[in-house]
C-alpha positions in Angstrom: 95.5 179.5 124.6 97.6 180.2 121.7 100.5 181.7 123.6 100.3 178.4 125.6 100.5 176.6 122.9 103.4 177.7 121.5 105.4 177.8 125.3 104.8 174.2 125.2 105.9 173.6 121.7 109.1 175.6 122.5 109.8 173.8 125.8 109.0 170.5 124.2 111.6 171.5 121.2 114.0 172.7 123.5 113.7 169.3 125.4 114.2 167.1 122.6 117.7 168.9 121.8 118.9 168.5 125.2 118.5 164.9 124.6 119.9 164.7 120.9 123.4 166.9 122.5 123.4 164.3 125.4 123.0 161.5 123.0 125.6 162.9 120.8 128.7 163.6 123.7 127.8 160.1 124.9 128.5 158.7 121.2 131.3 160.9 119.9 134.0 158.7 121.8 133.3 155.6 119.6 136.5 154.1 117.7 136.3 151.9 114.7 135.9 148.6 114.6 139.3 146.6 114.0 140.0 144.2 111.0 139.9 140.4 112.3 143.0 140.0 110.6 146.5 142.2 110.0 147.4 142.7 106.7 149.7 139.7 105.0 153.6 141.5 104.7 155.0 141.2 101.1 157.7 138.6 102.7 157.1 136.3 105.1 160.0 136.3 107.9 162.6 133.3 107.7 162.4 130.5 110.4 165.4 131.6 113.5 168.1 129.3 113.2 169.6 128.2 116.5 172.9 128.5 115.2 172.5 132.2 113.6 174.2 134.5 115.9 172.1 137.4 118.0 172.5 140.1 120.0 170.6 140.3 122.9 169.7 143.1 124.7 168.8 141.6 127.7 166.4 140.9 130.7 163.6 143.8 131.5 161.7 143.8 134.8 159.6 146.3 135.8 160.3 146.5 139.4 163.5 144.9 139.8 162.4 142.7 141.5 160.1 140.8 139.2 160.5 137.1 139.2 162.4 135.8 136.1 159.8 133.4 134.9 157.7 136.2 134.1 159.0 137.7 131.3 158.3 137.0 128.1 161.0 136.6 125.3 160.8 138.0 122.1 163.4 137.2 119.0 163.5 139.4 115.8 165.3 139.9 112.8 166.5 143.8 111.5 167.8 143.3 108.4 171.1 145.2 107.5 172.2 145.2 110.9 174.9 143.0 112.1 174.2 140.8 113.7 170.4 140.9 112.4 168.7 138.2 115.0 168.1 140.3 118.1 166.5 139.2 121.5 165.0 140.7 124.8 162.5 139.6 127.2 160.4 141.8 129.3 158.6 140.8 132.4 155.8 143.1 134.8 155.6 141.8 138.4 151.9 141.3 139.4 151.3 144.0 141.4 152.5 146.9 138.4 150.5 144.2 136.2 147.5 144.6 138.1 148.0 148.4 138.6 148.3 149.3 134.7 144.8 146.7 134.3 143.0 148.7 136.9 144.1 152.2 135.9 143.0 151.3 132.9 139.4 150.4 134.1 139.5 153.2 136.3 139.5 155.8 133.2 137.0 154.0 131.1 134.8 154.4 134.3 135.4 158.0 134.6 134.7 158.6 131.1 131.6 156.7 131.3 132.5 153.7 128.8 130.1 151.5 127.9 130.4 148.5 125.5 128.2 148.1 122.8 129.2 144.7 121.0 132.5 143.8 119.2 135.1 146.4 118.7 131.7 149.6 119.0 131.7 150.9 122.4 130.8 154.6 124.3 131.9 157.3 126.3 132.1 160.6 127.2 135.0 162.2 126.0 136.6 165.0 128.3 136.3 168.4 126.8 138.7 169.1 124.0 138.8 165.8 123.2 136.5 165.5 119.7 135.9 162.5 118.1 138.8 161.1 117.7 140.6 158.6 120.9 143.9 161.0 121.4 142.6 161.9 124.9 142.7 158.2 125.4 145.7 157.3 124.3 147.4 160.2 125.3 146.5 159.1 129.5 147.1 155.6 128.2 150.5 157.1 128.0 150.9 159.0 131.0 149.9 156.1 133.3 151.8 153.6 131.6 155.2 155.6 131.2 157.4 154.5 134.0 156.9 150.8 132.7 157.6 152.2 129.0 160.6 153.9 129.9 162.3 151.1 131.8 161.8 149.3 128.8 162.9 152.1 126.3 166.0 152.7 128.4 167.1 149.0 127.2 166.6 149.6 123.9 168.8 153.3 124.1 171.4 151.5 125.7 171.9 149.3 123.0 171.6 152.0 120.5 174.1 153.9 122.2 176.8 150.9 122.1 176.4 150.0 118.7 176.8 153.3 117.3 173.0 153.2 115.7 172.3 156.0 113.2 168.2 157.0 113.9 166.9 154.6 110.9 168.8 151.6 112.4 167.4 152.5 115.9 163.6 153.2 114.4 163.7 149.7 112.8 165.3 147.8 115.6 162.3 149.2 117.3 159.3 148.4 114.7 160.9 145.3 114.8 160.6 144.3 118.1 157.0 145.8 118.6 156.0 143.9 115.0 157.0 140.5 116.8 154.5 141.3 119.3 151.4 139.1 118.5 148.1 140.4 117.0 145.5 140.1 118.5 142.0 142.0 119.2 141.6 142.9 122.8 137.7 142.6 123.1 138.3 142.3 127.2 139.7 145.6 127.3 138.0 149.4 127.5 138.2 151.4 124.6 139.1 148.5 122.9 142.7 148.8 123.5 145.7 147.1 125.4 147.8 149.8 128.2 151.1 150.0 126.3 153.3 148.5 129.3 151.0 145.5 129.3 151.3 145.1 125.5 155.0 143.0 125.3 154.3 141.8 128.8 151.3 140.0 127.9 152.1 139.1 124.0 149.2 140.8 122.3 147.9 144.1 121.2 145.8 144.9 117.9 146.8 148.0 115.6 147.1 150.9 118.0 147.7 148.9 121.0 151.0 148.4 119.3 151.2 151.8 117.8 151.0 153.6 120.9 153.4 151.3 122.3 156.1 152.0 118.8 155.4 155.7 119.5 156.7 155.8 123.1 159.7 154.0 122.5 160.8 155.8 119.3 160.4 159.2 120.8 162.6 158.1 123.7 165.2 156.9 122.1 165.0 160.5 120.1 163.3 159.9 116.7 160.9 161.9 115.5 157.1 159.6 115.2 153.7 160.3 115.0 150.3 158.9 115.5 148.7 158.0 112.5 144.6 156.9 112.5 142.0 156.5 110.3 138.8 156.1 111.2 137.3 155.8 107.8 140.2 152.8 107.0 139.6 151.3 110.9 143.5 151.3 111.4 146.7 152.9 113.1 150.2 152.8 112.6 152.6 154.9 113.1 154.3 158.1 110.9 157.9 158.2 111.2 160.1 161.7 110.1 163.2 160.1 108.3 163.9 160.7 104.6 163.3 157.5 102.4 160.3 156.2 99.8 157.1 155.2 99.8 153.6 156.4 101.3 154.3 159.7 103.6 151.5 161.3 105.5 152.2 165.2 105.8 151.6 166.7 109.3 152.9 170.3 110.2 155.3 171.2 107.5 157.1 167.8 107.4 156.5 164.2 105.7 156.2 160.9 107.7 156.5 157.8 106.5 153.7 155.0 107.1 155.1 151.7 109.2 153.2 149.1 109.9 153.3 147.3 112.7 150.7 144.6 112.4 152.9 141.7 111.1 156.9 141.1 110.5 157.6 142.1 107.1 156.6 145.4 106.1 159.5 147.8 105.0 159.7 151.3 106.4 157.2 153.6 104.1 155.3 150.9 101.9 151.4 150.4 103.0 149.0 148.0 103.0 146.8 147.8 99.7 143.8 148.3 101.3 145.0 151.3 103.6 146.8 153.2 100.9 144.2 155.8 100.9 146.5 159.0 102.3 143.7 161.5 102.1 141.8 159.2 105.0 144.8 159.6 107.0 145.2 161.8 109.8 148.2 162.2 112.3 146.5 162.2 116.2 148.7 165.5 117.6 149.7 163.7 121.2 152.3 164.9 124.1 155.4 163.9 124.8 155.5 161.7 128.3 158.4 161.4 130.5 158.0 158.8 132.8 
C-alpha cells in the first residue's frame, strides 16, 4: 500500500509539472503592454510652409500597377539638409495589402496567439525563440521584404544623387518613419503592424515603426539595431554612427538610441522616462533581402 502510495504521488507530481511547462511555453511569448501615448520631443516641428521649397522623392507603388489614389503622402523636415522639407508617398495595391494582413494572421495562428485584453496576448514561441518577440519580428521581416525594399530602393536612389554621407541618409530616414502617425494597433496579432503596411496605412506604435526604421537603414547600408525593453514597454532603434548622447553597447560597438515615436527627437538623446540603459537590450535579428 505504501509503495502505491507513493507511485501515485510521483505520477500526480510528475502531472502537475507537465502542466506548469505547458503553461509556461504558452505564456513566454507575451510582449509588454505599450504606453497610450509617445513621448512629447524637446521641440515641436514648425508648420510646412507651401512656399518652402522640397525635394521630393517621389511616387512608390508596390506593384506597379497600384492605382495612384492609394498612396499616402508623407512631408518631413531633416534639418541641415538642403533643401530640408522632403516628400514621398507610398501606396500598396489591395491584393499585396491583403496578402501582408493575412500572412500576418496566418503566423499568429501557427504560433498559437491568443489575445488576452489590451496590448497582453499569448503564444507559443518556435524553439530558440525565448521570451523575447525577435522570432516575430524577424518573419515580420521576411514576409514583408519585397514591399520594404521597393520602398527602400526610393530612398537609396535619392541618397545616391545627393551625395548623402550615412548620418544624412540615417536621418532622412528617422525622419520619414517619425512622420508616420502613432498609434496602438490593438486589431493586430502580436500587437504589432507588418512593416510594409506601416506607411501604407499611416500608423504603427513603437516597434511597428522600429522594425520598419530598421529595414530601411540597413538597406541603404547603415549599420542599426533593434533595441527593446521589456521592463520600460518600448522599442527604438540603435544606430552605429559616432555622435553624443545615450548609446546602448552591443557586440564590441556603441549605438545610439533614436526615437521614432514623434518628430523631434535628435539622434542619441532619450526619453526621460526610458533613459534607463541597463533595461535595454539590442534584439540580435537577420538581415532580409527581399
Amino acid at each position: 500500500m505504501a509503495a502505491r502510495a507513493w507511485k501515485t504521488l510521483l505520477s500526480l507530481l510528475l502531472v502537475g509539472a507537465l502542466m506548469a511547462f505547458a503553461s509556461w511555453e504558452l505564456g513566454v511569448g507575451r510582449k509588454a503592454g505599450r504606453l497610450p501615448d509617445p513621448p512629447r520631443p524637446p521641440t515641436e516641428a514648425p508648420p510646412a510652409d507651401p512656399q518652402e521649397a522640397m525635394r521630393d522623392l517621389g511616387v512608390v507603388l508596390v506593384p506597379e500597377d497600384t492605382p495612384p489614389e492609394r498612396a499616402r503622402s508623407y512631408d518631413w523636415r531633416v534639418d541641415g539638409m538642403e533643401p530640408a522639407r522632403q516628400q514621398l508617398a507610398y501606396g500598396l495595391g489591395e491584393a499585396m495589402e491583403r496578402g501582408l494582413e493575412q500572412a500576418h494572421r496566418d503566423y499568429s495562428v501557427r504560433l498559437r496567439y491568443r489575445a488576452m485584453g489590451p496590448e497582453r496576448f499569448t503564444y507559443v514561441a518556435p524553439p530558440g525563440c525565448g521570451t523575447d518577440m525577435r522570432c516575430i519580428y524577424a518573419e515580420l521581416m521576411r514576409s514583408n521584404a519585397e514591399p520594404v525594399r521597393v520602398l527602400g530602393e526610393r530612398f537609396a536612389t535619392s541618397i545616391r544623387e545627393r551625395d548623402l554621407d550615412a548620418a544624412q541618409a540615417t536621418e532622412l530616414i528617422l525622419g520619414f518613419v517619425r512622420r508616420i502617425r502613432y498609434e496602438l494597433p490593438g486589431d493586430e496579432p502580436f500587437g504589432i503592424v507588418p512593416p510594409g503596411l506601416v506607411p501604407a496605412q499611416d500608423r504603427g506604435d513603437c516597434d511597428s515603426k522600429a522594425v520598419l526604421a530598421l529595414m530601411l537603414l540597413r538597406q541603404v547600408g547603415v549599420d542599426a539595431v533593434m533595441l527593446y525593453s521589456d521592463a520600460l514597454a518600448h522599442a527604438a532603434i540603435g544606430v552605429g554612427l559616432p555622435g553624443t548622447g545615450t548609446r546602448i553597447p552591443f557586440a564590441g560597438r556603441a549605438y545610439q538610441y533614436a526615437e521614432l515615436t514623434a518628430e523631434g527627437w535628435p539622434l542619441g538623446m532619450i526619453p526621460p522616462q526610458y533613459d534607463k540603459p541597463q533595461l535595454w537590450r539590442v534584439l540580435p535579428l537577420p538581415d532580409v533581402q527581399g
